[in-house]
C-alpha positions as a Markdown table, in Angstrom:
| # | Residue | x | y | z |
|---|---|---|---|---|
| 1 | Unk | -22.0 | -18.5 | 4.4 |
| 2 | Unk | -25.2 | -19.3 | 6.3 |
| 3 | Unk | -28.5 | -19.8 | 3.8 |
| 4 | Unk | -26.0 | -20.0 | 0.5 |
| 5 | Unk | -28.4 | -21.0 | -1.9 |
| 6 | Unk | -27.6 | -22.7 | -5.7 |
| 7 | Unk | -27.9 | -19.5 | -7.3 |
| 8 | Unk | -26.0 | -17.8 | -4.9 |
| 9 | Unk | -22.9 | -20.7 | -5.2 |
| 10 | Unk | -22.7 | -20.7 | -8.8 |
| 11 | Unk | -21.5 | -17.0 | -9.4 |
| 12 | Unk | -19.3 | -17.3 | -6.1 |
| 13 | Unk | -17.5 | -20.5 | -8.1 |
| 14 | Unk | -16.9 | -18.0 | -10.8 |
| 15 | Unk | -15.1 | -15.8 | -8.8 |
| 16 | Unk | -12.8 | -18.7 | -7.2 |
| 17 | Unk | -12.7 | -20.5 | -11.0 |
| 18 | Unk | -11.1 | -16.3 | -12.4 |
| 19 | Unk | -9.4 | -15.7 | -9.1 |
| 20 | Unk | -7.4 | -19.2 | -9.7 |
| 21 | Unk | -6.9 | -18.6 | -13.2 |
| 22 | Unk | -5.3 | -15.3 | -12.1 |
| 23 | Unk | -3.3 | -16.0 | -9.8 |
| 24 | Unk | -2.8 | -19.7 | -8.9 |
| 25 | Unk | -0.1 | -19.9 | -11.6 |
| 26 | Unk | 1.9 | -16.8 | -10.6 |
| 27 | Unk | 1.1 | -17.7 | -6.7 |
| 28 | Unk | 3.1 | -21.3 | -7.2 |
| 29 | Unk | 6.0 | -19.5 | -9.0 |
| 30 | Unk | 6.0 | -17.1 | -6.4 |
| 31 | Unk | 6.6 | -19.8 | -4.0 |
| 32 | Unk | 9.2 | -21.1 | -5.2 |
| 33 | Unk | 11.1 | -17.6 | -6.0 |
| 34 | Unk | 10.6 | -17.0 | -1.8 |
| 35 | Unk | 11.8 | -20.3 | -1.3 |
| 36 | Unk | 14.9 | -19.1 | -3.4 |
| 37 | Unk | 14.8 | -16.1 | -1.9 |
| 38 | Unk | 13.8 | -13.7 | -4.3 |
| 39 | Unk | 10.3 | -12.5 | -3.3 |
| 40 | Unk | 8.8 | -11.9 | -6.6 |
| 41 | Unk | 5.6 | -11.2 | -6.3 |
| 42 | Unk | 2.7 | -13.1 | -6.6 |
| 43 | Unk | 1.5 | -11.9 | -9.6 |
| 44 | Unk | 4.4 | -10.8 | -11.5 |
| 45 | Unk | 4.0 | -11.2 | -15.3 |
| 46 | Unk | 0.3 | -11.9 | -15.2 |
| 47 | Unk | -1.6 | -10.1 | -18.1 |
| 48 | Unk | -3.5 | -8.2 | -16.4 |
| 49 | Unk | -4.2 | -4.5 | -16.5 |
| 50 | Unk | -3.7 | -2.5 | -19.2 |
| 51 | Unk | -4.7 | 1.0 | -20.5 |
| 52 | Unk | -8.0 | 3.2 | -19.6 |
| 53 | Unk | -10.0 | 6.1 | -20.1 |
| 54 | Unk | -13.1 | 6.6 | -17.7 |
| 55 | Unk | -14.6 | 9.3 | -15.8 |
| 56 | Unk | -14.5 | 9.7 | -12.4 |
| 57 | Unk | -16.7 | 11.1 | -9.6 |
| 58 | Unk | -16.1 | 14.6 | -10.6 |
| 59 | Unk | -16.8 | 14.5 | -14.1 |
| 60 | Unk | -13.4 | 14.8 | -15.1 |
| 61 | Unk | -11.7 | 12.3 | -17.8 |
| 62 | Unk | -9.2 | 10.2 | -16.3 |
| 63 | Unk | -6.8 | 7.5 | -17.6 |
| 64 | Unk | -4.3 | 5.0 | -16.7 |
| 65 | Unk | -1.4 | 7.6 | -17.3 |
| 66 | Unk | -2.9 | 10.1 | -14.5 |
| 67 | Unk | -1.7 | 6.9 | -11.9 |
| 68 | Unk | 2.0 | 6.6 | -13.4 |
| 69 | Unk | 4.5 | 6.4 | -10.9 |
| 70 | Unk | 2.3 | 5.1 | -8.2 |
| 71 | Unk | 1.1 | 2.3 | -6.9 |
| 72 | Unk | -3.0 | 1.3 | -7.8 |
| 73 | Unk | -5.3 | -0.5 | -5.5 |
| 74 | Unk | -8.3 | -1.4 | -8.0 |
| 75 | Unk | -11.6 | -2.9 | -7.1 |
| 76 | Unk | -14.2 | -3.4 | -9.8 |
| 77 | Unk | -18.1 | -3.8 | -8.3 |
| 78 | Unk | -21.1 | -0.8 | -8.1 |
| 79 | Unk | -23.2 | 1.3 | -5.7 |
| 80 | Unk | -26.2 | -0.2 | -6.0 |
| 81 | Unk | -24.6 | -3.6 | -4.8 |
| 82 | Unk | -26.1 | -5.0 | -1.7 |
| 83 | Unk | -23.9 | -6.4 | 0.4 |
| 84 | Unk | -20.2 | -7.7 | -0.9 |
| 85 | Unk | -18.7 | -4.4 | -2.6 |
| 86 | Unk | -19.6 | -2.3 | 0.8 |
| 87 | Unk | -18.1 | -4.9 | 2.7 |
| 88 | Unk | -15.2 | -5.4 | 0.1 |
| 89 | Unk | -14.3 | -1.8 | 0.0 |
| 90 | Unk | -14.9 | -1.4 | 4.1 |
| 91 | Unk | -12.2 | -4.0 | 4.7 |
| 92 | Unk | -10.0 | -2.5 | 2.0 |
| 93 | Unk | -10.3 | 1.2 | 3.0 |
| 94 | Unk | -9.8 | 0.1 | 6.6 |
| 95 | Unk | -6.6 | -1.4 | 5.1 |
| 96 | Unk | -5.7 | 1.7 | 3.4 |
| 97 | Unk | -5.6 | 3.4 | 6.5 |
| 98 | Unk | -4.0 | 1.3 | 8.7 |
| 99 | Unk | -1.5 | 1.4 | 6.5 |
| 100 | Unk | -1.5 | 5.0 | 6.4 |
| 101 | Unk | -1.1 | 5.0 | 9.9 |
| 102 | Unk | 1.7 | 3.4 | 10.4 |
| 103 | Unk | 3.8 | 4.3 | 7.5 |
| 104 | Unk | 2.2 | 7.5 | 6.1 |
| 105 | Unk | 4.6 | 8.8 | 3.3 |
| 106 | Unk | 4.6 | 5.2 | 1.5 |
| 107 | Unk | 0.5 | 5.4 | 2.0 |
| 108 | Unk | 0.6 | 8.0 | 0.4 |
| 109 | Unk | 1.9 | 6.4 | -3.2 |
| 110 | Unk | -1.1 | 3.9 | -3.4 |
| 111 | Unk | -4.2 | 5.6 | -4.9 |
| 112 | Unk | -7.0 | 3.3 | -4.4 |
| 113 | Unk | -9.7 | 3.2 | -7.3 |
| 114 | Unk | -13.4 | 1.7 | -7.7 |
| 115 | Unk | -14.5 | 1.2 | -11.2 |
| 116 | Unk | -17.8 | 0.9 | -11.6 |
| 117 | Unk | -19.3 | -2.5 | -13.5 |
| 118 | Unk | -23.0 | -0.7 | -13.6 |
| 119 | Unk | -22.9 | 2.7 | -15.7 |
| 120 | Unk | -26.2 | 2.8 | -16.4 |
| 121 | Unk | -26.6 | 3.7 | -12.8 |
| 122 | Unk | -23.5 | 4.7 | -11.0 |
| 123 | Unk | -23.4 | 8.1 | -12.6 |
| 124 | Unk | -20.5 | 10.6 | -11.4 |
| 125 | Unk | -22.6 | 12.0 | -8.9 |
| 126 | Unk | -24.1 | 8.8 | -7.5 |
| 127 | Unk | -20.2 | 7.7 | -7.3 |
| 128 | Unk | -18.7 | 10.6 | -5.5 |
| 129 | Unk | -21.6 | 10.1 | -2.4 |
| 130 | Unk | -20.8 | 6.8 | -2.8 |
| 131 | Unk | -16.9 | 6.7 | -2.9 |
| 132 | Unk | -16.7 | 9.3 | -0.4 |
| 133 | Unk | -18.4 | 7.0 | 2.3 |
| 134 | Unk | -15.1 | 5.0 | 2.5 |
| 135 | Unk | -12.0 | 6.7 | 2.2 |
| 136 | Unk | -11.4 | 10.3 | 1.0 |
| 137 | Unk | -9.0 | 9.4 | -1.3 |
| 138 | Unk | -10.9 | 7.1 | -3.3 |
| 139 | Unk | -11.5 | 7.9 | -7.1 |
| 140 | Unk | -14.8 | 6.2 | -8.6 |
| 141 | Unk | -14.5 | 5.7 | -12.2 |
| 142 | Unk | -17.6 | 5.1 | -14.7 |
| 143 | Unk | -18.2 | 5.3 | -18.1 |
| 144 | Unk | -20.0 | 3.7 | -21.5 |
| 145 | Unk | -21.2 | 0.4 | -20.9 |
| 146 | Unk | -18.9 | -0.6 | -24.1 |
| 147 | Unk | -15.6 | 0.7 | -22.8 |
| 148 | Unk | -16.5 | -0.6 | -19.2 |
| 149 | Unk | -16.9 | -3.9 | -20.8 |
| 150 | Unk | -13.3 | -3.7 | -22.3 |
| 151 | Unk | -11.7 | -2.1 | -19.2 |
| 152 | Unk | -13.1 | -4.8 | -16.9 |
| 153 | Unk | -11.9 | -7.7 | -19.8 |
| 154 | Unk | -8.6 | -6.1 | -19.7 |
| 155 | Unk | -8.5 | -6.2 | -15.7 |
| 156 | Unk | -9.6 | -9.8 | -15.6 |
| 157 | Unk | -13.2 | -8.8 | -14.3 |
| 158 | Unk | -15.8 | -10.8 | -15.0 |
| 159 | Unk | -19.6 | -10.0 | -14.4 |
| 160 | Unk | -23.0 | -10.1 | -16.0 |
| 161 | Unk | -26.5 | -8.1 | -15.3 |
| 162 | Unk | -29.5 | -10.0 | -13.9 |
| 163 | Unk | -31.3 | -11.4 | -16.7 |
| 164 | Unk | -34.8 | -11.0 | -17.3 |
| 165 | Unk | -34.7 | -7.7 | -14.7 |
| 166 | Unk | -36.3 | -4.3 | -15.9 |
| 167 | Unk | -35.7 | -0.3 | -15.3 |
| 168 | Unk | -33.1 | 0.3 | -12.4 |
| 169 | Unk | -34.1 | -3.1 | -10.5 |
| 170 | Unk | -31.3 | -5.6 | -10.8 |
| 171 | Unk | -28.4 | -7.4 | -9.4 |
| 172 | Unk | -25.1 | -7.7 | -11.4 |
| 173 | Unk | -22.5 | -10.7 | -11.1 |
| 174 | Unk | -19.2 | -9.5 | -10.5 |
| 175 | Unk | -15.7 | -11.0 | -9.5 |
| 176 | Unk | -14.9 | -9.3 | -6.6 |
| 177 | Unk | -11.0 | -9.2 | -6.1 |
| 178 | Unk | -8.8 | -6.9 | -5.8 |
| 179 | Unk | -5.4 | -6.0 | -6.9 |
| 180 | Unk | -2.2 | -3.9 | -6.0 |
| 181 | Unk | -0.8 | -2.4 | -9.4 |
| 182 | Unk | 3.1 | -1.4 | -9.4 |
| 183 | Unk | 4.2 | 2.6 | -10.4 |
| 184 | Unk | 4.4 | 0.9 | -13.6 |
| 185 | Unk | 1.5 | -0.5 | -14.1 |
| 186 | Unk | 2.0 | -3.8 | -13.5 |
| 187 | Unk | 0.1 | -6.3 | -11.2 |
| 188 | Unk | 1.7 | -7.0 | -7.9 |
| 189 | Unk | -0.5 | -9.1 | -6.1 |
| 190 | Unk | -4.4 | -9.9 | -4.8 |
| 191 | Unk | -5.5 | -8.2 | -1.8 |
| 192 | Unk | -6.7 | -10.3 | 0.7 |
| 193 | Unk | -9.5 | -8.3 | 2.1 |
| 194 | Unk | -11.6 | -11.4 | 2.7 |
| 195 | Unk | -9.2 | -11.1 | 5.6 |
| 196 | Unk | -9.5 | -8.4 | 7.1 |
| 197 | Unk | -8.2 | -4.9 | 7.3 |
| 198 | Unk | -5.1 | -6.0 | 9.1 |
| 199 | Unk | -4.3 | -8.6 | 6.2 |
| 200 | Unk | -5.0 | -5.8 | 3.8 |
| 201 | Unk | -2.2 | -3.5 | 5.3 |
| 202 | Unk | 0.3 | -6.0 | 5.7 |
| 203 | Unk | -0.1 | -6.9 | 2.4 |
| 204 | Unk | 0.5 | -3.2 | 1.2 |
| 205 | Unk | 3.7 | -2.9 | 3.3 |
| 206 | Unk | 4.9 | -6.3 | 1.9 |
| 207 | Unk | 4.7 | -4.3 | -1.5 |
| 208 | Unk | 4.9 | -0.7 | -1.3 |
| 209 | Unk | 8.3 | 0.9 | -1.3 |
């Protein structure tokens, strides 16, 4: 990235060091399995995910069991971010709808969610303007900043507040990938949206059945 600073490097090596940790492991097994002929996927038996109970754009209470029996496209970030969660979420919308083009009733199993990392500002209403900017099935989910903080630990999410920043003026560190969940629950495997839409959906018809 042109003018990547120190400070700016540092948090994107935390993403690559969780993104690794995640899914290197699974992604080698996974190679073999294809080379075997399997196809399991990428990130089959990884512990991540887990159960939830957040609210969403509308003020309603939602939880993990409102998703059962359909496939999840989750991406943690927040609506004040700058730059990389509107990109992120462009690129995987995009996807989403590609995908929805071209096969339309398995599109319509994946219900893709944004969870918000910033709850002291991404309040239902500032989600659903937000979340409605990208796809109109989108679901933006917030909540208190102590289950957030277990919801995104359980997901594999790390991220951290700008220190020494007061009032509503600050950044927040966040890993930014995102992952297909199974009708069960389970992860499937990382989105690539760092590749584009068109990556993005053939990813999803690799998975979705």
């Amino acid at each position: 990235m042109a003018g990547l600073t120190m400070n700016d490097a540092i948090p994107m090596l935390r993403r690559l060091a969780l993104a690794f940790l995640l899914g290197a492991a699974p992604l080698v097994l996974s190679a073999c399995d294809k080379a075997g002929g399997s196809g399991a996927p990428p990130l089959e038996g990884a512990a991540i995910g887990g159960p939830f109970t957040l609210v969403d754009q509308n003020g309603k209470t939602v939880s993990d069991s409102d998703f059962a029996g359909r496939y999840r496209l989750v991406y943690f970030g927040y609506t004040y971010c700058p730059d990389v969660c509107p990109t992120d979420l462009q690129k995987l919308m995009r996807g989403l709808k590609d995908f929805e083009g071209s096969a339309p009733a398995l599109a319509a199993k994946v219900q893709p969610i944004f969870i918000s990392v910033d709850p002291q500002r991404d309040t239902p209403p500032v989600l659903k303007q937000y979340v409605a900017a990208f796809h109109p099935r989108l679901i933006g989910l917030t909540g208190k900043p102590d289950v957030i903080a277990d919801v995104a630990k359980r997901y594999g999410i790390y991220f951290q507040r700008e220190k020494g920043k007061g009032g509503d003026d600050y950044l927040v560190d966040h890993s930014t990938q995102a992952v297909l969940f199974g009708p069960d629950g389970k992860p499937i495997a990382m989105l690539p949206q760092d590749q584009g839409d068109k990556a993005v959906a053939a990813e999803l018809a690799k998975w979705v059945h």
